[in-house]
C-alpha positions in Angstrom: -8.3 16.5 5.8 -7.1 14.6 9.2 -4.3 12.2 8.5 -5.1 12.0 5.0 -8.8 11.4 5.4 -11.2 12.5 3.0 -15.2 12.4 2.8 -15.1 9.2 0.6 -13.6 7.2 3.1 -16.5 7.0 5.5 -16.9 3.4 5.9 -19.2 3.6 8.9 -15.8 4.5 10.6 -18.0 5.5 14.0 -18.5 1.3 14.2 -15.6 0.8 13.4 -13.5 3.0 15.1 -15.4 2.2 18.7 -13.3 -1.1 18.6 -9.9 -0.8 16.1 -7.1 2.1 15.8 -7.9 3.4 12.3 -4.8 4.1 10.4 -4.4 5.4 6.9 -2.3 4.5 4.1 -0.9 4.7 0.4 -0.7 2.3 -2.0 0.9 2.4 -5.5 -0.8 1.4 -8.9 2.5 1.0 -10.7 2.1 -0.8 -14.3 3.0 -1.7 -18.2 1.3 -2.7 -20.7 0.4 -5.9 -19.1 2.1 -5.8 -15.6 2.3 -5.0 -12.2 4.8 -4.0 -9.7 5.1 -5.9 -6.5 7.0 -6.0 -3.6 7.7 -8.8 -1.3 7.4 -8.2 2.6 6.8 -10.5 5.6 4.3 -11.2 7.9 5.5 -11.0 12.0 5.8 -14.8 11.7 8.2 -14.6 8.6 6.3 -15.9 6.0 6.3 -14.1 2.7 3.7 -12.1 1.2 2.8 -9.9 -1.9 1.4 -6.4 -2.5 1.7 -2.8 -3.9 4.2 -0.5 -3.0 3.3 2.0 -0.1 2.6 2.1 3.7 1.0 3.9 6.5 0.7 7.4 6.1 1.9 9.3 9.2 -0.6 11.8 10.6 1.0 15.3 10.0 1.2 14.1 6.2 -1.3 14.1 3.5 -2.1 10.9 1.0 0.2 12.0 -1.1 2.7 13.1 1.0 3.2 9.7 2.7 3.0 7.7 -0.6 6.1 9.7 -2.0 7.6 9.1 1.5 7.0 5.2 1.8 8.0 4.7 -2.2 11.4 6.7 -1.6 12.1 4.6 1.8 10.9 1.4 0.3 12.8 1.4 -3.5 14.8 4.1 -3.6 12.3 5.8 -6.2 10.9 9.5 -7.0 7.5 8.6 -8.4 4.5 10.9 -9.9 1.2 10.4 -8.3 -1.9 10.3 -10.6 -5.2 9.4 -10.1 -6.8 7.8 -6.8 -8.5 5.0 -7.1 -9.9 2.1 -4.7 -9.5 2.1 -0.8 -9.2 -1.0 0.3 -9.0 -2.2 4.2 -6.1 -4.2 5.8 -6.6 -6.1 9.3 -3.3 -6.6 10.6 -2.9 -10.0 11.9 0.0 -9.1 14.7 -1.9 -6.0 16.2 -5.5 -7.5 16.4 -7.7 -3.9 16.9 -5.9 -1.9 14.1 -7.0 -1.4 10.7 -5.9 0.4 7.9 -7.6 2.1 4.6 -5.2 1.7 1.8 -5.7 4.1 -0.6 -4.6 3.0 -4.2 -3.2 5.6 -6.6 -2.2 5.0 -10.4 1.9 5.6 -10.2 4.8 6.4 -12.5 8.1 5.5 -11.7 11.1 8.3 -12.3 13.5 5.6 -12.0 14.5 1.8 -12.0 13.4 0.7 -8.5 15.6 -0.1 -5.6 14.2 -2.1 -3.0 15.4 -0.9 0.8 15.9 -4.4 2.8 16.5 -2.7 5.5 12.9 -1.3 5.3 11.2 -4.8 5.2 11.5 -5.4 1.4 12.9 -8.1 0.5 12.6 -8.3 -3.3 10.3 -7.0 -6.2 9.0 -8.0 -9.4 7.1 -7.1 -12.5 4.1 -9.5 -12.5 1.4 -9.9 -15.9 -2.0 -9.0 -14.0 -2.9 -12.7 -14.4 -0.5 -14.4 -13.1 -0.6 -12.3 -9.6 1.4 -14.7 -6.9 -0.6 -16.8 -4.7 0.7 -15.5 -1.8 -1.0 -11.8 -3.0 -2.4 -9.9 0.1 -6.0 -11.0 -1.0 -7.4 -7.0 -1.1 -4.8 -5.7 -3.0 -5.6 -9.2 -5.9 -9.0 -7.6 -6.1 -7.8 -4.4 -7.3 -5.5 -5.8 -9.8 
């Protein structure tokens, strides 16, 4: 597996690939009961915006690897990793040819969460699954 890449994630990546930088990335499934943890970051213009936990996965680390990585950086939290779920794909409005594949694991936090400000979050929250904030990064609403 090539920066976390698997066989599964062939989303006619030759197309794709001919005009974007193709990144990868973990995301974490963390819930309750009846919620969902968030985090808040910001766009490049400032404005606010919702999703899971996680980031880019760097390319001498696996899915995993980088997902334990991002969650320690981002909150300050040791985390087991369970099951992989969805991929979803991110465009990134301030760099117009790169895109990444989230990959979306189920989570369990070892700890309260800390967010990191200095690592672009600037708050977190435990959300019911139907009352997911407006401002929600739209892919990451679907897999709620």
């Amino acid at each position: 597996m090539r920066g976390g890449w698997d066989a599964t994630d062939t989303l006619s990546l030759s197309t794709v690939a001919e005009d974007h930088q193709i990144r990868a990335g973990a995301k974490a499934r963390i819930t309750t009961a009846d919620c969902v943890l968030l985090v808040q970051e910001r766009h490049a213009d400032g404005s606010p915006f919702w999703t899971l936990p996680g980031g880019g996965v760097m390319p001498d680390e696996s899915l995993t690897q980088g997902l334990r990585r991002e969650l320690r950086e981002e909150l300050d939290c040791p985390i087991t990793i369970g099951t992989p779920r969805e991929t979803v794909w991110y465009a990134h409005a301030s760099d117009t040819h790169t895109l990444t594949a989230y990959r979306i694991f189920d989570c369990y936090l070892l700890s309260d969460p800390r967010p990191n400000f200095a690592e672009g979050i600037s708050d977190y929250q435990w959300v019911p699954r139907d009352a997911v904030p407006p401002t929600t990064l739209p892919q990451f609403r679907f897999v709620l």
